[in-house]
C-alpha positions in Angstrom: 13.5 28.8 10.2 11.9 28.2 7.3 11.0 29.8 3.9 6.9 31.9 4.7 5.4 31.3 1.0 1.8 32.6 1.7 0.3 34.2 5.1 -3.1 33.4 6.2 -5.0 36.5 7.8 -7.8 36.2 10.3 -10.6 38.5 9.4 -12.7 38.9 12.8 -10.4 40.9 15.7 -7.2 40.6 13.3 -8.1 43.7 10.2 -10.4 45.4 12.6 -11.3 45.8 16.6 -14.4 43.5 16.9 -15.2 44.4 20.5 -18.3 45.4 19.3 -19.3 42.9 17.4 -18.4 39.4 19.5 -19.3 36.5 19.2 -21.9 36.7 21.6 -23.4 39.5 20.3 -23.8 38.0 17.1 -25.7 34.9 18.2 -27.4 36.8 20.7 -28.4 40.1 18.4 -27.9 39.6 14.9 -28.2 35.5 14.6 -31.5 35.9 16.7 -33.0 38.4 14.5 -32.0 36.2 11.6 -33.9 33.4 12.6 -37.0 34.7 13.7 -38.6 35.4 10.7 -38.0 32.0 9.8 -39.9 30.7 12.9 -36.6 29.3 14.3 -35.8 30.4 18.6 -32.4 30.2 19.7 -33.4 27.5 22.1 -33.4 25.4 18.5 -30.4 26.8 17.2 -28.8 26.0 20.3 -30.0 22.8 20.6 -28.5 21.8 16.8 -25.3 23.5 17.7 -25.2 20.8 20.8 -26.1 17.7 19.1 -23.8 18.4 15.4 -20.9 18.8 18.1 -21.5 15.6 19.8 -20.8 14.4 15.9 -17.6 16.1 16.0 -19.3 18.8 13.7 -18.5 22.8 15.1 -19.2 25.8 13.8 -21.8 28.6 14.1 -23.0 28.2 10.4 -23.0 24.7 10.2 -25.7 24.8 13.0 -27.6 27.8 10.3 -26.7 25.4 7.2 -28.5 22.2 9.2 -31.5 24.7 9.9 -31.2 26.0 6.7 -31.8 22.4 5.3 -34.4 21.6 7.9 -36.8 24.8 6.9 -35.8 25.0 3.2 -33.6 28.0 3.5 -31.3 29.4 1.2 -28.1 29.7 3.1 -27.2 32.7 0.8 -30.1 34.4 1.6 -29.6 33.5 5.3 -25.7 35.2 5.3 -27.1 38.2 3.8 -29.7 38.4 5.9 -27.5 38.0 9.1 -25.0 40.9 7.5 -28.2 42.9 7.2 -28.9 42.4 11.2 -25.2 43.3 12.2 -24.5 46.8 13.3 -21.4 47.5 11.7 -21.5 51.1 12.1 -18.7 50.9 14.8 -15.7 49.8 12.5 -13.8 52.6 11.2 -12.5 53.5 7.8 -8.6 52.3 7.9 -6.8 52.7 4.7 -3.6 51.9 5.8 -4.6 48.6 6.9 -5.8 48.3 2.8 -2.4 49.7 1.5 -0.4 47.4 3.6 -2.7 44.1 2.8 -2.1 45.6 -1.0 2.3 45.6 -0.6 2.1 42.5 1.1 -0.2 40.7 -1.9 2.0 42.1 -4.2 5.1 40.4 -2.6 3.8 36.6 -1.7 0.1 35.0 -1.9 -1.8 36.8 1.5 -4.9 34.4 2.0 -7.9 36.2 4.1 -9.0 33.1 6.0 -12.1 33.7 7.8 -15.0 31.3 9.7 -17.9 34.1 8.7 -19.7 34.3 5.0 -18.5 36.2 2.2 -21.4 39.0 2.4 -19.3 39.2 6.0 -16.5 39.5 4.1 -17.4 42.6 1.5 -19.0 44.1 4.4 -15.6 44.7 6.2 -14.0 45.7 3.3 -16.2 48.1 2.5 -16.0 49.5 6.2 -12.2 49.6 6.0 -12.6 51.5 2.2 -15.5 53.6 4.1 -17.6 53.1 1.5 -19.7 51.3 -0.4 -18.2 49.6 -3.4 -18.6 47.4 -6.5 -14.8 46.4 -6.9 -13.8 43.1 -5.6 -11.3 43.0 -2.7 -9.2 40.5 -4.2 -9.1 42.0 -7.5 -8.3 45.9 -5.5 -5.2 44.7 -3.4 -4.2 41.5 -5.2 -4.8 39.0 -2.2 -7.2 36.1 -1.6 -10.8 35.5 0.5 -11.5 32.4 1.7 -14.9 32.3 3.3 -17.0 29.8 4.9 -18.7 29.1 2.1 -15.4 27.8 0.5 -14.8 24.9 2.6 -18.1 23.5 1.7 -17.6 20.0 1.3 -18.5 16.6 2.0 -17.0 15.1 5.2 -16.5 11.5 5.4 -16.2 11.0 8.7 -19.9 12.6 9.3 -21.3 11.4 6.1 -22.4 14.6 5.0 -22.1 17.9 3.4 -20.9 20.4 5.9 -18.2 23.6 6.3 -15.1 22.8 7.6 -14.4 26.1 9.9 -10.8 26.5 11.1 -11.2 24.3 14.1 -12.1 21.6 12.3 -9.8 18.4 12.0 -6.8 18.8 9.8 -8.4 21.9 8.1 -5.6 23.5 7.7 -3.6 20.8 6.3 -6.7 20.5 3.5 -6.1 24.1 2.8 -2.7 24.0 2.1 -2.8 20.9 0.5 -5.9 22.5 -2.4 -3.6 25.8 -2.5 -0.7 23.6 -3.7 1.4 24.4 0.0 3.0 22.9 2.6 1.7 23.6 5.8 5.5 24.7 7.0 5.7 27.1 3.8 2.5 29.2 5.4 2.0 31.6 8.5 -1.4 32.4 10.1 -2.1 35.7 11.7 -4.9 35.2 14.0 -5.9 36.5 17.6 -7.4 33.3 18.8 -5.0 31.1 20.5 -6.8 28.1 20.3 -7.0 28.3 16.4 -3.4 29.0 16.2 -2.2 26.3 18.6 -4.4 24.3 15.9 -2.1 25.3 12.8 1.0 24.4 14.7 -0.1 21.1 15.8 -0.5 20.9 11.9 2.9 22.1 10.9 2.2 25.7 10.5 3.7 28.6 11.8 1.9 31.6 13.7 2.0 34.4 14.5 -0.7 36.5 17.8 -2.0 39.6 17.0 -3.9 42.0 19.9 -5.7 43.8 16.9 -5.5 45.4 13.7 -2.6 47.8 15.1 -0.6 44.6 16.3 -1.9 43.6 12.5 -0.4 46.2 10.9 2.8 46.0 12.4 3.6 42.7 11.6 2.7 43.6 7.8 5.1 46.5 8.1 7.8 43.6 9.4 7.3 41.4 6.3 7.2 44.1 3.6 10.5 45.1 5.3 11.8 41.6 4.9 10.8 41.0 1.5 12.3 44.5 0.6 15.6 43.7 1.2 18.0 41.8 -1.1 18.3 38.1 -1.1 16.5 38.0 1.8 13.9 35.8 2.7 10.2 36.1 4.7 10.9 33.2 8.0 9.3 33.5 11.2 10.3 32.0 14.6 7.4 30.4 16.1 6.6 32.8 19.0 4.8 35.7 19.5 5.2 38.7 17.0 7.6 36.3 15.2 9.0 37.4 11.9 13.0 37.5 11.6 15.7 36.0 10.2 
């Protein structure tokens, strides 16, 4: 067992159900909507996405950001525009979820670690808040957003200037290493098992969530931890982990 300095949180599925809002029906619904304006079919989009993974090169939005470069296309404007396509209407309010993200931040760094854009980002929060609102998550409950803008960055191995999503090599090694942390010294929260078998390979710990209940309990566990005296946050590496 080891000392937990910092928790990474999936966004998608982890602080809210996204049933509704699946991958699938984003590139099927809201991604297709995005590009049509633009002139772009999915038959395109899913012929990038097939030939930047033969380069080793995965993501959704690195497939947008090659379009994006192709048609001269803001990728800002592109995120907000795909926010602006996505039915959100179906994510409830949850306040608790914000109040225990808020005690946790106030007791060790809690790093919202997501493979969507930032205007993705503000859009949950303000669903979870329910409503609409100027303040800056990180600044509100005292933890940290890590979009997919913010692992734009040149790749060597490819040569160019891509995002390096989750499932990505190394990635998380690279994100602990610019946040000054040992992979060991961090546990991910994060519903998608290939992702977290990922961060182990690269020395992290995990922890599987079912949803933002699951979520919520395992934040309840840690501000329980860190509440008592001379006590440390460790986590064993299996399911619903935290302990001594």
């Amino acid at each position: 067992m080891e000392n937990i300095k910092a928790l990474f949180i999936d966004c998608d599925g982890v602080l809210y159900n996204d049933a509704e809002n699946a991958d699938d029906n984003i590139v099927n619904i809201s991604l297709g909507k995005t590009l049509a304006p633009y002139g772009i079919s999915m038959d395109e989009f899913n012929q990038t996405r097939a030939a930047l993974k033969e380069e080793g090169i995965r993501g959704l939005f690195n497939s947008a950001l090659d379009l994006c470069h192709r048609y001269h296309i803001e990728f800002s404007d592109f995120a907000v525009n795909m926010v602006n396509n996505t039915d959100y209407s179906q994510i409830p309010s949850d306040p608790e979820m914000l109040g225990l993200l808020k005690k946790v931040g106030a007791c060790l760094p809690v790093y919202i670690v997501t493979n969507n854009t930032a205007p993705h980002l503000i859009k949950i929060f303000n669903q979870l808040r329910g409503k609409v609102s100027s303040q800056n998550p990180q600044e509100e409950l005292g933890i940290h957003l890590i979009s997919i803008e913010d692992t734009l960055a040149f790749d060597r191995e490819c040569q160019r200037t891509i995002f390096h999503p989750k499932q990505m090599k190394d990635q998380f090694k690279k994100l602990c290493a610019q946040l000054d942390l040992l992979p060991g010294q961090v546990a991910l929260i994060d519903d998608t098992e290939r992702i977290r078998k990922k961060a182990e390979k690269q020395g992290m710990h995990t922890i599987a969530t079912d949803g933002p209940e699951d979520t919520k309990e395992t934040l309840r566990r840690v501000i329980h931890e860190k509440s008592k005296p001379e006590r440390v946050v460790s986590i064993r590496k299996t399911r619903g982990g935290l302990g001594d």
